[in-house]
C-alpha positions in Angstrom: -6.8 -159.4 -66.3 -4.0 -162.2 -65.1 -5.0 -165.3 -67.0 -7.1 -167.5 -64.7 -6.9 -171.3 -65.9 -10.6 -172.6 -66.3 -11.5 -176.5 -66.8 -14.8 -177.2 -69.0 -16.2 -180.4 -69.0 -18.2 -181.3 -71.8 -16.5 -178.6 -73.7 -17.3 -180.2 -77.2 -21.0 -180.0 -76.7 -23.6 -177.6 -77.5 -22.8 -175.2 -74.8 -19.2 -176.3 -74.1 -17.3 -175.4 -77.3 -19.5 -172.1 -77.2 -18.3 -171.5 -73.9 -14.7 -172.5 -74.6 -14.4 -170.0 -77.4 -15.7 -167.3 -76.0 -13.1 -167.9 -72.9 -10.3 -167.7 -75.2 -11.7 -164.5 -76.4 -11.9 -163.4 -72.8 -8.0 -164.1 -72.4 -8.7 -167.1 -70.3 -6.5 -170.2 -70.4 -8.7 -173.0 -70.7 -8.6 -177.0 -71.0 -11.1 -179.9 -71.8 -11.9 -182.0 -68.9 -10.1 -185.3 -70.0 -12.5 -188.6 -71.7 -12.7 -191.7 -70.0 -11.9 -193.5 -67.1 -8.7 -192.6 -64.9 -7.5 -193.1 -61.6 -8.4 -190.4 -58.6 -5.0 -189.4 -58.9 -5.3 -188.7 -62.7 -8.2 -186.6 -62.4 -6.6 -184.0 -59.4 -3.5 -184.0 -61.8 -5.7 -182.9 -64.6 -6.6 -180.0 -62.4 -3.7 -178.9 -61.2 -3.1 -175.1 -61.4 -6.9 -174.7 -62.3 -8.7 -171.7 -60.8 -12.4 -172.5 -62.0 -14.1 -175.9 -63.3 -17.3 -175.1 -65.3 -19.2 -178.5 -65.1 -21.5 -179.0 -68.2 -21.1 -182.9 -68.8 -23.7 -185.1 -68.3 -26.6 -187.2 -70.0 -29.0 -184.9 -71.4 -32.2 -185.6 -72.3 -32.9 -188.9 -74.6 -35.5 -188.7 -77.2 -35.2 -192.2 -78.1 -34.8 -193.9 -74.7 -32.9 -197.4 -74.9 -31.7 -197.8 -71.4 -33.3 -200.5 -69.5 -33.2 -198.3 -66.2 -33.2 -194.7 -67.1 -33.1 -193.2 -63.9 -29.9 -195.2 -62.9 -28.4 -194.1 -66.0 -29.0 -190.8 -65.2 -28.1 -190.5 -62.1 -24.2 -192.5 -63.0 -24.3 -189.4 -66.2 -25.3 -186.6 -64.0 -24.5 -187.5 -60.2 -22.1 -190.1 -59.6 -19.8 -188.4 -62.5 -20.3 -184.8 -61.1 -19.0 -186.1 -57.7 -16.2 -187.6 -58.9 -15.1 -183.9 -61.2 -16.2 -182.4 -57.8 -13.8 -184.5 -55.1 -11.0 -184.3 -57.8 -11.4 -180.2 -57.9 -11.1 -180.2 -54.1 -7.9 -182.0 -53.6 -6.7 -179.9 -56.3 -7.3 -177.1 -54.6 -9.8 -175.3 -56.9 -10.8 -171.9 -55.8 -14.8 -172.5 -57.7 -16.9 -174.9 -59.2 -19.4 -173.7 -61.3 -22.3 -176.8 -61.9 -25.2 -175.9 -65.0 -27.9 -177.8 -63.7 -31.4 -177.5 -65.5 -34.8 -175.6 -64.5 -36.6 -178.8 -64.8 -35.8 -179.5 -61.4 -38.1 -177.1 -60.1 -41.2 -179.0 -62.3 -42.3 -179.3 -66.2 -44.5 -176.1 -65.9 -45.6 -173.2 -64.0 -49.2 -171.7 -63.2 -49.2 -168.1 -62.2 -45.7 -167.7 -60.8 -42.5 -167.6 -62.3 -39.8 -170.1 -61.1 -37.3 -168.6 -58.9 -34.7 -169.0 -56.2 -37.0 -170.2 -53.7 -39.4 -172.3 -55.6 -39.7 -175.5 -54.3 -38.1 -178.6 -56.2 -40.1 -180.5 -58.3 -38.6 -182.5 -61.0 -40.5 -184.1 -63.6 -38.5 -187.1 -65.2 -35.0 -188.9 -64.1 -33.1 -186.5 -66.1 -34.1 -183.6 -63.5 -34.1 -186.0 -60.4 -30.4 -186.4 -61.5 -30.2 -183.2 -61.9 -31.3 -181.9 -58.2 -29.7 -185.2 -56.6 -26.1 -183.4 -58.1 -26.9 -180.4 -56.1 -27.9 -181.3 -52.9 -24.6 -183.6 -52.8 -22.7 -180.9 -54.4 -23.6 -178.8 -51.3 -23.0 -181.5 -48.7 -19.9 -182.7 -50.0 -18.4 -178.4 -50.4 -20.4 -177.4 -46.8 -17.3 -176.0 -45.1 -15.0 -176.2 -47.1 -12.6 -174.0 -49.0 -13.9 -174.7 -52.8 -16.8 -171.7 -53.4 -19.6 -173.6 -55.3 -22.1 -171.8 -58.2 -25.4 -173.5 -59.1 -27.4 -172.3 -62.2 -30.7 -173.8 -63.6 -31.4 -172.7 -67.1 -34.4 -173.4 -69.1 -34.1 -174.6 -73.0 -31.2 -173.6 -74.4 -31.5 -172.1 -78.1 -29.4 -171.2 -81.1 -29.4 -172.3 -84.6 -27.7 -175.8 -84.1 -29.5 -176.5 -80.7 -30.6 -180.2 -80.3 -33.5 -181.9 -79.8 -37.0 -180.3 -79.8 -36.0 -176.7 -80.6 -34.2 -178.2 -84.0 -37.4 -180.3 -84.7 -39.0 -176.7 -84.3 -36.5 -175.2 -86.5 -37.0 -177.4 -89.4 -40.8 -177.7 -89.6 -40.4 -173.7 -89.7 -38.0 -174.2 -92.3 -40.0 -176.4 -94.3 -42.5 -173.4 -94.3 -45.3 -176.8 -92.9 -48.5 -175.3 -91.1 -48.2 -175.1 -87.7 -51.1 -175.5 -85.3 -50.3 -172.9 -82.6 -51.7 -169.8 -83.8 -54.8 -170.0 -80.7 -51.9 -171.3 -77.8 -51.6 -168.2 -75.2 -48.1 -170.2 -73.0 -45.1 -168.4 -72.0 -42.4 -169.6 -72.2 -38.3 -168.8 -70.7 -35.7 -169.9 -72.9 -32.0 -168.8 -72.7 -30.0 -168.1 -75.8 -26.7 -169.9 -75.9 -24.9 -166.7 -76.2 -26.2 -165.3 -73.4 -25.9 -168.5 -70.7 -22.5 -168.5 -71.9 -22.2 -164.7 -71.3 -23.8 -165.7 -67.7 -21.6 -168.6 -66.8 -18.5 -166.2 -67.5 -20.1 -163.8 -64.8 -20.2 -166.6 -62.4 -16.6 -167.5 -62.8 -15.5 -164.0 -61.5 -18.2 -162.7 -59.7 -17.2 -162.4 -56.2 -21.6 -162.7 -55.0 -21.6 -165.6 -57.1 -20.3 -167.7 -54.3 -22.6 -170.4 -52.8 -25.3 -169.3 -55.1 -28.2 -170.6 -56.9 -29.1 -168.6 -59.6 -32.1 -169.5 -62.3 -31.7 -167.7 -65.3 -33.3 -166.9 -68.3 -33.7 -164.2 -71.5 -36.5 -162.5 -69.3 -38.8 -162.3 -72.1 -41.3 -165.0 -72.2 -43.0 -165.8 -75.6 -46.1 -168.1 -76.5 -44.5 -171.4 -79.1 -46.5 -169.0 -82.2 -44.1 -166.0 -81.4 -41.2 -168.5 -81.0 -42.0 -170.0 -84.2 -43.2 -166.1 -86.1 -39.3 -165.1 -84.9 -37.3 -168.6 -86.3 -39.4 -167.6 -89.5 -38.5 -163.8 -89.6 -34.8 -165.1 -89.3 -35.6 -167.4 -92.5 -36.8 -164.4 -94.3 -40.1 -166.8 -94.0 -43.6 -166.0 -93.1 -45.1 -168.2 -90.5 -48.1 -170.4 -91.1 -50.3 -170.4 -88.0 -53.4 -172.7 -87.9 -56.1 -171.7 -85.1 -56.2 -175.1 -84.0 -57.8 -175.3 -80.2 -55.7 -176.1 -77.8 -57.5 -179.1 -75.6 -57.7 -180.7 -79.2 -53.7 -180.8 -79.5 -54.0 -181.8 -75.9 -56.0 -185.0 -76.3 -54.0 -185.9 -80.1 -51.0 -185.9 -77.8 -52.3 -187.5 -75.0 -53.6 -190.6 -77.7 -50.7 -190.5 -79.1 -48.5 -190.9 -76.2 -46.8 -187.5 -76.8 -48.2 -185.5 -73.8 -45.1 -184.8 -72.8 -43.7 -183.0 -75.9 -47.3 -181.3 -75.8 -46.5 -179.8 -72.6 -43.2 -178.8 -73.7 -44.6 -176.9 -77.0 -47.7 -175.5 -75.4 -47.5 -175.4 -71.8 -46.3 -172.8 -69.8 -42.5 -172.3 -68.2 -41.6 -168.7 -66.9 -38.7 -168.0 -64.5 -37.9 -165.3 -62.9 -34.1 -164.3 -63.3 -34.3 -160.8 -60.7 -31.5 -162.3 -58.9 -29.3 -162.6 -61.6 -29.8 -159.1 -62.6 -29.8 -157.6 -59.3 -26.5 -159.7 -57.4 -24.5 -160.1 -60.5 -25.3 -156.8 -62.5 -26.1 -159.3 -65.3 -28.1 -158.0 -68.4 -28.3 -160.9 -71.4 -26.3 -159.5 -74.3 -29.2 -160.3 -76.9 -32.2 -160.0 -76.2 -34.8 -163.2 -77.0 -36.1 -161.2 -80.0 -32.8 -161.1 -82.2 -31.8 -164.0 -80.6 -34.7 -166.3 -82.2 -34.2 -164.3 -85.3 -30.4 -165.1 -85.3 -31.1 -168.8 -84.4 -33.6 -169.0 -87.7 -31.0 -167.5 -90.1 -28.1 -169.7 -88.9 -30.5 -172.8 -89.3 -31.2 -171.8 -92.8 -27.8 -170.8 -94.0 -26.3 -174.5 -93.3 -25.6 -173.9 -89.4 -28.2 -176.0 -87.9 -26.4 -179.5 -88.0 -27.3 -181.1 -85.1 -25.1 -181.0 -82.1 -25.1 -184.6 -80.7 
């Protein structure tokens, strides 16, 4: 393969530094999307001579909110900025533009059907609304013109030093606490890191990839218990499931103000990646089983630092 030069933005983040070394495995060249502020004609310099910009950076979401307007802090983070990466890569002359966008723009949950391609947007807080805003102007600004454009929606994200909720997960396994999910029946989709990254890479050189939206996902959906059963297997831990009813945890959260974390834990989430599979040829390299398992092992063995 001739060495294609790929930009990453956000490439010392959770997913970024992943994805930037397995690139350099792959025999790609690839650069860091520079920090801070420059001109226009800094950031189409930056770009020059680059065949693929993977955009990953943005505000994700804040467990300890301190903005006064979140949403407008959001949409600077996750719209104005990914306009800005976008117009630069067009004047460079970019052949693709691969943006990682966020399932949660299709809602917080699902009932009987799976998210896909064609559900209809639904975002459930200002980090999703940013999130979908970044498309739609991503595809008016590129309708026409020569830069091909990728969009893909992944659920959570998991591996042993993942951030926020799935880390709080990780170390209440860890501390071997009881956990009150043995009666919750959800589904949920997650993604291992490994395998978006394995996916992103697939939408770099794909020719089908171009102008698509793909959502994307493990394709097995587990309830939080199995989640949890799985981080503790990796731990060489036995899980501690209390039988506790679910409407109970329901109304604790909801008292509590914590509904929404309730949702996340409990609720249901499935998406439907067929299109993945079917246009790309994509099959995730580990499946969610082994992944979990890995995820609980690396925690345990000093790798779960958090990644800020």
């Amino acid at each position: 393969m001739s060495e294609k030069r790929v930009v990453v933005t956000g490439a010392s983040g959770f997913v970024g530094s992943q994805l930037c070394r397995h690139l350099h495995e792959c025999g790609y060249g690839v650069d860091a999307w520079p920090r801070g502020e420059r001109s226009a004609e800094d950031d189409i310099a930056a770009l020059s001579g680059t065949d693929c910009v993977v955009h990953l950076a943005g505000r994700a979401h804040v467990l300890h909110e301190q903005s006064a307007d979140p949403l407008q802090a959001f949409r600077e983070a996750n719209c104005a900025n990914t306009l800005r990466v976008a117009r630069a890569a067009l004047a460079a002359g970019v052949q693709r533009f691969v943006f990682v966008s966020s399932i949660g723009v299709n809602g917080q949950q699902t009932g009987e059907a799976a998210f896909d391609e064609h559900s209809i947007p639904a975002p459930h807080a200002a980090y999703a609304v940013s999130k979908l805003e970044a498309e739609l102007q991503l595809r008016e600004l590129l309708r026409g013109r020569a830069m091909q454009l990728v969009i893909i929606r992944p659920p959570l994200v998991y591996a042993g030093h993942a951030p926020g909720n799935f880390h709080r997960l990780l170390g209440l396994v860890a501390a071997r606490l009881p956990l009150p999910f043995g009666a919750v029946r959800n589904r949920r989709s997650m993604i291992a890191l490994d395998n978006l990254v394995d996916f992103i890479v697939r939408c770099i050189e794909h020719p089908a990839a171009v102008d698509q939206l793909f959502v994307i996902a493990d394709g097995e959906d587990l309830s939080v218990g199995q989640i949890a059963d799985l981080l503790a297997q990796g731990m060489g831990l036995r899980s501690r499931q209390l039988a506790i009813p679910p409407r109970l945890m329901h109304g604790a959260a909801r008292l509590l103000g914590r509904e929404g974390l309730y949702v996340q834990l409990c609720g249901s989430l499935q998406v439907d990646a067929g299109k993945a599979r079917a246009m790309l040829q994509w099959q995730p390299p580990l499946s969610a089983q082994d992944a979990l398992r890995q995820a609980g092992h690396d925690y345990l063995a000093g790798k779960g630092a958090r990644c800020e």
